[in-house]
C-alpha positions, 0 to 999 in steps of 0.5 A, a space after each residue: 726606429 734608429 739606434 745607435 749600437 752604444 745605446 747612447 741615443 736613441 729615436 724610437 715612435 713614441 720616444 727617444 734620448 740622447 746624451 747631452 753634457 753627462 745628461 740622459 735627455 729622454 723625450 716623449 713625443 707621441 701626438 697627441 699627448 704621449 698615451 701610454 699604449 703597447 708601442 711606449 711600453 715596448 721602448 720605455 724598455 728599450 730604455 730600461 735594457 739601455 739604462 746601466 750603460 747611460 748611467 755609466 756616462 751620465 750623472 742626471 736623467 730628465 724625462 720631457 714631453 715634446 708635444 704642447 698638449 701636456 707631460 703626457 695623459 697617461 695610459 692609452 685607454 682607447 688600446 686598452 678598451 679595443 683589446 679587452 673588448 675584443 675578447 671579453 674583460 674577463 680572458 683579457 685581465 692575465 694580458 693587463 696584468 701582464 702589460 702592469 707587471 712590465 710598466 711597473 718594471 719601467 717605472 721601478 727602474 727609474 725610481 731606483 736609477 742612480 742617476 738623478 732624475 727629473 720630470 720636467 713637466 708641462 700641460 696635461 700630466 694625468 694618470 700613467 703620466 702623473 705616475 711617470 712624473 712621481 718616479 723621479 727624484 724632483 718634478 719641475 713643473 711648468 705654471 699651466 701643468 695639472 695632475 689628476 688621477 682621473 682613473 675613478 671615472 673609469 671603475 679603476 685605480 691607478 695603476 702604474 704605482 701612483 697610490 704607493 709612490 703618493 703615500 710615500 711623498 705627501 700627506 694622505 689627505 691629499 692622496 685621498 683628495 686626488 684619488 677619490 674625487 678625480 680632480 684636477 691640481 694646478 702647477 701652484 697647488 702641486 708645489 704648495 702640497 710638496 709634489 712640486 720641487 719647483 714652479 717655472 714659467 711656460 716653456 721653461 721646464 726643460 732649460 731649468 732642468 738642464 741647469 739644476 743637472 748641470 749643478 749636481 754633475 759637482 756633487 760625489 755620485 756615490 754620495 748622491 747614491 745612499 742619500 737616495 736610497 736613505 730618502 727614497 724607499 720603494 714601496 714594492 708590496 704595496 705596488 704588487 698590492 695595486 696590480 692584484 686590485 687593479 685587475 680585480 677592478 678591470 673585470 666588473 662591469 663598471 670597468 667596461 662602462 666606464 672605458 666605453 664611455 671614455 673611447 665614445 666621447 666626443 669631447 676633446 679631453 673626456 679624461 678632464 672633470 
């Protein structure tokens, strides 16, 4: 792992960024589809401890994913089961709840960043990933991208702020769709619904970013700042609320079948309906 000591780049396992044209680039490169686990979690707050100084150089942050699988599908379950499995669901919950206290200071940070920020999202963007994609200000998604929350399956709920963050965007008749059958959304349904700020062709999210952050770089920062905080509240109780159920929920049996489940599969994407 390499950084710079001005934190001005940054390339870490699963992760890194770099300042381009007043733009924080932070790319999520983790094969196969940028799984949330301990190692990510760790340098998403590196990020987060870099992040008042980039925004001293930068107008703009877009979040991208390097590999062709997807945005990212979301928390590292494999880790989760193994760790929780090794010690019993019940001794392991103050460890989980730990690990959702940090992600949620991640993902808090973010939503809050003065900068503007953009997710700019392609392929599979499920679960902590959806959840990653609903903290910034505008997604950008490409025609084959799809969100699901598939966490139900597993006796959960999601459980890095999705819930919260949906309620505030959409309709809750769409967040109940998402939550409580598990399936999946297209690109086209997404932006329909108004999850979506724009739909771009395959291949093209990251360039379509870049030219909408090179537009706002005209626009007063601190203009964008109270437009922000006036259009974008953060849901703080019903986040603290998420944890204490999630955790709740993690210590029933249903939890462990469903993880056991889950890292036994022998399908491809066993998150997928």
């Amino acid at each position: 792992m390499q950084s710079s000591e001005s934190n001005q780049s940054y390339q870490g396992e699963t992760l890194s960024w770099e300042i381009r044209e007043g733009v924080v680039e932070l790319a999520l490169h983790r094969a196969p589809c940028n799984e949330i686990g301990s190692q990510t979690l760790i340098e998403l707050e590196t990020f987060v401890a870099a992040h008042d100084q980039l925004c001293e150089n930068a107008h703009a942050l877009i979040i991208h994913s390097r590999q062709s699988a997807g945005f990212c599908a979301g928390a590292d379950l494999r880790e989760l089961y193994l760790g929780a499995s090794a010690i019993g669901f019940e001794k392991a919950a103050p460890q989980v709840r730990d690990f959702l206290e940090r992600i949620h200071r991640v993902m808090n940070t973010i939503d809050t960043s003065p900068l503007v920020t953009i997710a700019a999202v392609n392929g599979l963007t499920f679960g902590g990933g959806f959840e990653l994609a609903l903290v910034c200000d505008l997604i950008y998604a490409e025609k084959m991208a799809r969100f699901c929350f598939p966490e139900l399956r597993l006796g959960l709920i999601p459980g890095f702020g999705g819930i919260p963050r949906l309620n505030r965007d959409l309709g809750n008749s769409l967040v109940r769709d998402l939550l409580l059958t598990g399936r999946s959304i297209n690109a086209t349904k997404a932006q329909a619904a108004g999850l979506v700020s724009q739909l771009v062709g395959d291949g093209e999210s990251l360039k379509v970013a870049r030219f909408t952050a090179a537009q706002i770089r005209k626009f007063d920062r601190n203009t964008i700042n109270v437009a922000k905080r006036f259009a974008k509240p953060i849901p703080y109780e019903e986040l603290r609320q998420e944890i204490d159920i999630f955790i709740d929920l993690f210590t029933r049996p249903a939890t462990e079948a469903g993880l056991r489940k889950f890292v036994e599969s022998t399908d491809a994407h066993p998150y997928l309906p």
